[in-house]
C-alpha positions in Angstrom: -9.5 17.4 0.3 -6.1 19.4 0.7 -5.9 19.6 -2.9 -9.4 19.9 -3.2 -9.7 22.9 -0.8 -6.2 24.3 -1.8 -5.3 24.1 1.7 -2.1 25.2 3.0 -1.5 21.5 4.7 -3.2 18.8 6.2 -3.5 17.0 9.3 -4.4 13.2 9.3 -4.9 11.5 13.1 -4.5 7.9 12.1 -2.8 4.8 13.5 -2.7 3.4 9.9 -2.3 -0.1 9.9 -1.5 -0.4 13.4 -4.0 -0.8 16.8 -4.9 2.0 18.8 -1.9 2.6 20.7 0.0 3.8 17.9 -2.3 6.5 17.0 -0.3 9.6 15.7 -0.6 13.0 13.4 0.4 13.2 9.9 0.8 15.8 8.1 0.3 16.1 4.6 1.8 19.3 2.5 -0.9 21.6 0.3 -0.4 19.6 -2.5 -1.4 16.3 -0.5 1.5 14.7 -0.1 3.2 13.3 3.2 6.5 14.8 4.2 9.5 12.9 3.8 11.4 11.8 7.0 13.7 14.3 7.1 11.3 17.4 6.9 8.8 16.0 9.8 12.1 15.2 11.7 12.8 18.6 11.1 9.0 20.2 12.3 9.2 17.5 15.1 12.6 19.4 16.3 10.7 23.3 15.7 7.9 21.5 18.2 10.4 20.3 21.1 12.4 23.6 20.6 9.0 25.7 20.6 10.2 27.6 17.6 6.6 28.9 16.9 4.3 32.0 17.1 1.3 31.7 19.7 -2.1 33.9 19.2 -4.3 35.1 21.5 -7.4 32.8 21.4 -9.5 35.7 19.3 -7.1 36.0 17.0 -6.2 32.0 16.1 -8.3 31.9 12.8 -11.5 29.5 12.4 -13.2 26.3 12.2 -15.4 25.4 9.4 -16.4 22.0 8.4 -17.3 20.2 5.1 -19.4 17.1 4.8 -18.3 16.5 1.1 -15.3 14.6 1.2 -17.0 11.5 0.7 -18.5 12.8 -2.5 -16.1 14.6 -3.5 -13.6 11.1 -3.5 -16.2 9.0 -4.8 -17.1 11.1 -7.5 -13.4 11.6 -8.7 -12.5 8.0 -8.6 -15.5 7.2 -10.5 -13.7 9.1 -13.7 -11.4 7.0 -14.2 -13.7 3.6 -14.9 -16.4 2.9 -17.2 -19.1 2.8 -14.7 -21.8 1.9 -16.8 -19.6 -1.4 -17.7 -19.0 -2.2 -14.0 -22.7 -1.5 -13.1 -23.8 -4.2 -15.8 -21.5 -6.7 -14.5 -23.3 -6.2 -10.9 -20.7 -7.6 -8.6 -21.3 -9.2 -5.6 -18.6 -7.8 -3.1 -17.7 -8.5 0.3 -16.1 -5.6 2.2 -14.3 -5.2 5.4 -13.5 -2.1 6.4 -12.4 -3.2 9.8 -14.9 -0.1 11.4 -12.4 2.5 10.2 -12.4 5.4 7.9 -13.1 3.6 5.0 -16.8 2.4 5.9 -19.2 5.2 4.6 -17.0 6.3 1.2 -16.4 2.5 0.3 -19.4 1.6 0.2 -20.9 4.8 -1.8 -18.1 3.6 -4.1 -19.1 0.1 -5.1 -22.7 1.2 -4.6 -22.2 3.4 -7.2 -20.6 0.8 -9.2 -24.0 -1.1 -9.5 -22.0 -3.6 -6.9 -24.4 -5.6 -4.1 -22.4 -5.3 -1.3 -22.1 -7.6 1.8 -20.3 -5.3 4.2 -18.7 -6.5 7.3 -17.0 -4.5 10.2 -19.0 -1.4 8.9 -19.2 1.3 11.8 -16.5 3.7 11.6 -16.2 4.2 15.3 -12.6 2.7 15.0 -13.1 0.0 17.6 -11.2 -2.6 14.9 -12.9 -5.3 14.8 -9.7 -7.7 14.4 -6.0 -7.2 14.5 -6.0 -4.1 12.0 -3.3 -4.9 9.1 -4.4 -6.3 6.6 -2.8 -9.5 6.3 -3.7 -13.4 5.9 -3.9 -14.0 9.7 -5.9 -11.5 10.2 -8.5 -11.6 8.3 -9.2 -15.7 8.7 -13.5 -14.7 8.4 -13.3 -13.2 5.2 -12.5 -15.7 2.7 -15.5 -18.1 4.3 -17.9 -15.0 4.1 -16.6 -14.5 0.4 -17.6 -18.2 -0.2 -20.7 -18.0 1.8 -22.3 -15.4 0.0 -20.8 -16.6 -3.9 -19.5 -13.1 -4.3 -17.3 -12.5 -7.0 -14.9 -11.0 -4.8 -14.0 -9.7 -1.3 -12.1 -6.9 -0.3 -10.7 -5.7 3.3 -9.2 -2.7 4.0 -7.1 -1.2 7.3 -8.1 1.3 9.2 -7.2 4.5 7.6 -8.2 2.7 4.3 -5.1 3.4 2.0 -4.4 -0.4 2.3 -6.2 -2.8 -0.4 -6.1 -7.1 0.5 -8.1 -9.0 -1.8 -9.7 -12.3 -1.6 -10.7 -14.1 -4.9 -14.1 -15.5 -5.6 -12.7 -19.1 -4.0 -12.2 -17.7 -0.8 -8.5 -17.6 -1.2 -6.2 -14.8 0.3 -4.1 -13.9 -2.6 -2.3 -11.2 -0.6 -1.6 -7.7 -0.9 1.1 -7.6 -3.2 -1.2 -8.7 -5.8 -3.2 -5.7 -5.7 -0.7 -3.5 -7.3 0.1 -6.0 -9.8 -3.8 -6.3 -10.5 -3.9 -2.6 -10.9 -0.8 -2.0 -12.8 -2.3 -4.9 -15.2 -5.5 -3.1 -15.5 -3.3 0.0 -16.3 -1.1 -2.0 -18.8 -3.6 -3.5 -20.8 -4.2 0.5 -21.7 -1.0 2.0 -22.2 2.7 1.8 -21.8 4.8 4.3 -19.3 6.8 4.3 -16.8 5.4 3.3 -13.6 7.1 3.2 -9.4 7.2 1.1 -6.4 8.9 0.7 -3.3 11.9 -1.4 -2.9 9.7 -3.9 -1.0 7.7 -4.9 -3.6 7.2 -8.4 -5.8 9.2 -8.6 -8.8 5.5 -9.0 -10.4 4.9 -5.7 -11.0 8.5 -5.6 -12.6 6.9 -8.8 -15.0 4.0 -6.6 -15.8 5.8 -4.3 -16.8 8.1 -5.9 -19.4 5.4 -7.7 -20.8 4.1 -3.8 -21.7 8.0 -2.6 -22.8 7.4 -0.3 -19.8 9.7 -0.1 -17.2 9.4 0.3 -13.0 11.5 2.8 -10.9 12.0 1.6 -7.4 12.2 4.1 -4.4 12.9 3.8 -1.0 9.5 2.2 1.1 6.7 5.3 2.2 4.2 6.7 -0.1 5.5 10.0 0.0 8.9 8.8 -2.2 6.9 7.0 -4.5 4.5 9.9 -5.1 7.1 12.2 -5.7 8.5 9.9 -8.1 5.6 9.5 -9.8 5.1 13.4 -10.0 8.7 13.7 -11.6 8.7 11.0 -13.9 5.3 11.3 -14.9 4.3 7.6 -14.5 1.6 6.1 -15.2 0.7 4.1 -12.1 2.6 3.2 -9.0 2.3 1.9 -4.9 3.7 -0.3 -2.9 3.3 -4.2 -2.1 1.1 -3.7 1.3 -1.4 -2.9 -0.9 -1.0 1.0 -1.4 -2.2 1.8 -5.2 -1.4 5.1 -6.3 -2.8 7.1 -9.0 -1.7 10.9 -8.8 -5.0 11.4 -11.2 -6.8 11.0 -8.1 -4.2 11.9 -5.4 -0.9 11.5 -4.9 -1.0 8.8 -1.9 -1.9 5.3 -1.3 -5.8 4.8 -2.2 -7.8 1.8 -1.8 -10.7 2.8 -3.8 -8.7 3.5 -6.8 -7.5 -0.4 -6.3 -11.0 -1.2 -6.1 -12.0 0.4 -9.2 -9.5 -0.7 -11.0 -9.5 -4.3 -10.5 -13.5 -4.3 -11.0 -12.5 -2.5 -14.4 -10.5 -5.6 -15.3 -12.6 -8.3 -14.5 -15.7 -6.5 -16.0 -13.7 -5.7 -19.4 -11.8 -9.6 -19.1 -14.8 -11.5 -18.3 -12.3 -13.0 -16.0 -12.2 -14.5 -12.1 -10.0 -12.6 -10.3 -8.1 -16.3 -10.0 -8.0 -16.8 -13.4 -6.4 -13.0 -13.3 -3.9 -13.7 -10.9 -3.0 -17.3 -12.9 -1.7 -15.0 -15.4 0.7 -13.0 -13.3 4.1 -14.9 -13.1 4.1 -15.8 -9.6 6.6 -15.3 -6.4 6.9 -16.7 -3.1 7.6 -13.9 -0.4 7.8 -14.1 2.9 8.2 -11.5 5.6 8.7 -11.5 9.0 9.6 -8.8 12.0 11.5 -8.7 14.9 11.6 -6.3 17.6 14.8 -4.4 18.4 16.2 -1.5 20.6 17.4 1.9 19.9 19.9 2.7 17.5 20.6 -1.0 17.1 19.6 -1.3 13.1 22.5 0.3 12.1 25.2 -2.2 13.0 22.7 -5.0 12.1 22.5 -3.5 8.3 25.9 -2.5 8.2 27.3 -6.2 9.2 24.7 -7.5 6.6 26.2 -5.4 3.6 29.9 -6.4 4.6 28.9 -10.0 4.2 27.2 -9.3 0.7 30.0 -6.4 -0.7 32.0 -9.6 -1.4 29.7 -11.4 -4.2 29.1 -7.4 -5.4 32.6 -7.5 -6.3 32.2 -10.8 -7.8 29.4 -9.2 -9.9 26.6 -12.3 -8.5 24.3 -9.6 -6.8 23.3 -5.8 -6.3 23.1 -4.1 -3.0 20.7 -1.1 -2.3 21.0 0.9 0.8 18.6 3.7 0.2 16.2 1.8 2.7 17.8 -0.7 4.7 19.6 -2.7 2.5 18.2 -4.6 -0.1 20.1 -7.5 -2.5 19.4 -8.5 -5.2 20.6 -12.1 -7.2 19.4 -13.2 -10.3 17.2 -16.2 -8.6 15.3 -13.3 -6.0 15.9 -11.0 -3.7 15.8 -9.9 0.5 15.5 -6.6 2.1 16.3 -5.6 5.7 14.9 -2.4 7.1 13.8 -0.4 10.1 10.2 0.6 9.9 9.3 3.8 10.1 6.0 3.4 12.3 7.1 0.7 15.2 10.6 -0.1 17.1 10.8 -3.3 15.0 12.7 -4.3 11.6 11.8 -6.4 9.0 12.7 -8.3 7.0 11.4 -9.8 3.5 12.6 -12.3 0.6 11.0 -13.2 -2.9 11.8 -15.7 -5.4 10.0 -18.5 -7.7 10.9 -20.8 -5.4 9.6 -21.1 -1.7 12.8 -23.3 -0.7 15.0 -20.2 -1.7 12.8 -17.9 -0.2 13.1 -19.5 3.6 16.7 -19.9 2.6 17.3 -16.2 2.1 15.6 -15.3 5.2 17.3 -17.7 7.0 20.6 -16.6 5.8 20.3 -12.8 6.7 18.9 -13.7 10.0 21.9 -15.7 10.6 24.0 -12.9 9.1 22.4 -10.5 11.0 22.4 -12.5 14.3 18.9 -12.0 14.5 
């Protein structure tokens, strides 16, 4: 609705994945883009420092309101499927949207999609009705709902509804990385380009890409660097692994209607299960995990981690990336360490084809670390 309304900015209040107590304001430049961290650093430091103009109360401009937004989204997202092929297909779908912000538009969505919906968790009063990200643990109901009802498949959303986890028709959690691989499939099966994603996400979307001679840029984790990125270099899809898919078509952040759509696109034009989809994805293990930590600790953590590694750099077994956290990469997979940006914690993740490796990279940079 920023770009929509060619607003000067917006203002989101959101505690995006997270429970209630880390609600907070985000702002979002005209164009509808988040900031990166060094601009809201810098407006955070024009707040403390009061470096602002006040008004008197009859001269501070006005409040109008617009019930569109809804519509408007829906309607937008809606160009770029064949709706009529989706509607024929009439997908049964079981949704939670967790009683956040995705409840009413969602629905209109797949709705409009000719889709029978089974929504659970569907009052957006945002009293979550579980732990709110979107992960395996938390969302133990779904999958035995999805099975329950035969749908074809279930979706679940977090709060602010930006984040996509899908369940496939079995009742199996296949995760949130897969949602950007099932979109960026959808998008490959049309045409080649270049495409973006975090430095935290599967090597999948990498495999996708090849198979299409298309190649993926990596940026540095937040939406924000990989919209910009996807702005510059003109590609053709992009997000990140938590289940962010972005299409700047529809706007330049993290959207989990456009992941909707676009995975009902492909199984409607495969025929296919959304298992039998994912069997064709080469597949990872990754595992993540967090640990809490104090201030202005991470930077002596990271920096003792790349010391350890700069030795097999010059040896020419790895790569190192420090643009957020560090991240190395070996031929056999790969582990990133990094400071959120949303809670005093880090985390840490590894991928490879082989879940022995995986534990054994984490375990490794943990002990590195001395986590």
């Amino acid at each position: 609705m920023t770009r929509f309304l060619k607003a000067d900015g917006g203002v989101v209040i959101t505690a995006s994945h997270n429970p209630t107590q880390w609600n907070g304001i985000k702002l979002l430049r005209s164009d509808g883009i988040a900031y990166p961290a060094d601009q809201i650093t810098q407006i955070q430091q024009f707040y403390y420092d009061k470096k602002f103009d006040l008004q008197p109360a009859t001269k501070a401009g006005r409040v109008t309101q617009n019930s569109k937004a809804h519509a408007v989204h829906t309607d937008i997202v809606l160009q770029i499927c064949d709706r009529k092929l989706i509607q024929s297909r009439r997908f049964k779908v079981v949704l939670d949207s967790i009683n956040g912000a995705g409840c009413v538009v969602s629905a209109q969505l797949l709705s409009a999609l000719g889709c029978e919906v089974i929504h659970l968790n569907d009052r957006p009063n945002g009293l979550f009705a579980h732990t709110p990200e979107p992960t395996a643990a938390n969302l133990a109901d779904l999958g035995p709902e999805v099975t329950r009802h035969k749908a074809a498949i279930g979706f679940a959303q977090d709060p602010d509804a930006d984040r996509l986890a899908v369940i496939d028709e079995k009742g199996n959690y296949i995760g949130e990385e897969y949602t950007l691989a099932l979109a960026a499939k959808y998008v490959y099966s049309k045409k080649q380009g270049t495409s973006a994603a975090n430095l935290s996400t599967s090597r999948m979307i990498d495999d996708i890409a090849r198979q299409a001679d298309s190649e993926v840029i990596r940026t540095p984790v937040g939406e924000a660097h990989v919209a910009n990125t996807m702005l510059e270099k003109d590609c053709v899809i992009g997000g990140e692994g938590n289940g962010g898919v972005i299409d700047t078509r529809i706007v330049p952040v993290r959207d989990s209607l456009v992941g909707m759509a676009m995975i009902l696109q492909l199984m409607a034009e495969t025929g296919k299960t959304v298992s039998e989809l994912v069997a064709e994805i080469p597949c990872y293990y990754m595992q993540k995990t967090k640990f809490s930590i104090g201030p202005d600790q991470a930077p002596a953590i990271l920096a003792k981690v790349q010391r350890h590694y700069e030795q097999q750099v010059e040896q020419g077994s790895v790569q190192i990336d420090t643009r957020d956290g560090i991240r190395i990469d070996l031929p056999e997979g790969w582990v990133q360490l990094r400071a959120s940006n949303t809670e005093p914690i880090m985390r840490l993740i590894a991928e490879s084809k082989d879940e022995a490796l995986t534990k054994k990279l984490i375990a490794e940079v943990k002990q590195i670390a001395g986590i």
